[in-house]
C-alpha positions in Angstrom: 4.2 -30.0 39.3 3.5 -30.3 35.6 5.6 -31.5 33.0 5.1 -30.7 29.3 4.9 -34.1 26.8 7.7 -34.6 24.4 4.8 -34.3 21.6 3.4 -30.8 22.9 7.6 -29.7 22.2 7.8 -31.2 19.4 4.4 -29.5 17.5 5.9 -26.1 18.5 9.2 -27.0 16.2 7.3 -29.2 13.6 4.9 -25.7 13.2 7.9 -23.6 12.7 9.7 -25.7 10.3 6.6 -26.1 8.3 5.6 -22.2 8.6 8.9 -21.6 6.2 7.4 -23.0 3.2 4.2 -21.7 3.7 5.4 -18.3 4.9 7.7 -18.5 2.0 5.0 -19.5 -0.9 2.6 -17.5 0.1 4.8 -14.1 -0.4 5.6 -15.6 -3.8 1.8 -16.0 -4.5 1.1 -12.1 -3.2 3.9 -10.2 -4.2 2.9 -11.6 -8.0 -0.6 -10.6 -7.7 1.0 -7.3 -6.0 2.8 -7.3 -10.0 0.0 -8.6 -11.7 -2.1 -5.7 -10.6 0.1 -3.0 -10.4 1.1 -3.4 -14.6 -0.6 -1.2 -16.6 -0.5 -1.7 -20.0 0.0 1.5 -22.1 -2.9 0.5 -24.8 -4.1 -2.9 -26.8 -1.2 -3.1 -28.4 1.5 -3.7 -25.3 1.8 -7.4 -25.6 4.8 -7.5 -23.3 2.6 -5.9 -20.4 -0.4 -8.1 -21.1 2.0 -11.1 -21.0 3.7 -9.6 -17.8 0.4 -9.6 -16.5 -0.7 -13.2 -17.3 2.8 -14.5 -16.4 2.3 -12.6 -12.5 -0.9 -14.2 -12.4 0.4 -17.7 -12.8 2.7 -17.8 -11.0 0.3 -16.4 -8.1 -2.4 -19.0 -8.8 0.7 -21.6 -8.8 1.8 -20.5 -5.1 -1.3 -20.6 -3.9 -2.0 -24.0 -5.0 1.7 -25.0 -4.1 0.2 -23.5 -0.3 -3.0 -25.7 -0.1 -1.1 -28.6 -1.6 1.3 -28.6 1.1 -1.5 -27.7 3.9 -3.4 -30.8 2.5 -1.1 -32.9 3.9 -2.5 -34.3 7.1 0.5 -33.8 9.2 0.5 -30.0 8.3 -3.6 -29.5 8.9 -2.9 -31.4 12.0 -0.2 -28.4 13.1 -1.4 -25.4 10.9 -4.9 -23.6 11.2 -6.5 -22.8 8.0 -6.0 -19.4 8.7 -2.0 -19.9 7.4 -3.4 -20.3 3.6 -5.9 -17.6 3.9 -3.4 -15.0 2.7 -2.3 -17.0 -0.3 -5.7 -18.3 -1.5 -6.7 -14.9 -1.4 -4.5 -13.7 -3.4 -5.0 -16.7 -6.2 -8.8 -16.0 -6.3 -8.2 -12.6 -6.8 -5.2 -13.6 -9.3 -7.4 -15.6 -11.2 -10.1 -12.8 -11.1 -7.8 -10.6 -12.8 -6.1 -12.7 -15.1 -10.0 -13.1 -16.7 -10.4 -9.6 -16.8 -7.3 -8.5 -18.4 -6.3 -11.6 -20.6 
């Protein structure tokens, strides 16, 4: 007979109540850089798409480091692989990437 530690139930619930802001930040950070990429401007002169374009892209880069921040904490990295931020710094390099390109 085997019985299961209080601390092995309690990871399972501390991992889903710290996957919700992480879930939740990290489709902010990719659905921007989804935006940011997706605007096409219509020539040099369409200031409102280039700004549409740098705004997306900070507010990627933001979520992303809003993500790490909150993985950085050592009782999330003791819970969360790194593979939970892969998503969201993926989409800030590449966020940052375009934002030099276009701006």
């Amino acid at each position: 007979m085997t019985s299961t530690s209080s601390s092995d139930n309690d990871r399972g619930c501390l991992r889903i109540l710290l996957a919700v802001p992480l879930v939740l930040l990290t489709l902010v950070a990719v659905s921007c850089c989804w935006v940011a990429l997706t605007i096409r401007p219509s020539g040099s002169w369409d200031d409102d798409a280039y700004a549409g374009v740098a705004l997306a892209c900070v507010l990627a880069i933001g979520a992303a480091g809003a993500v790490v921040g909150v993985w950085l904490l050592p009782s999330v990295r003791r819970v969360m692989g790194w593979w939970w931020v892969g998503p969201a710094v993926v989409s800030g390099v590449v966020s940052v990437i375009w934002y030099v390109a276009v701006g």
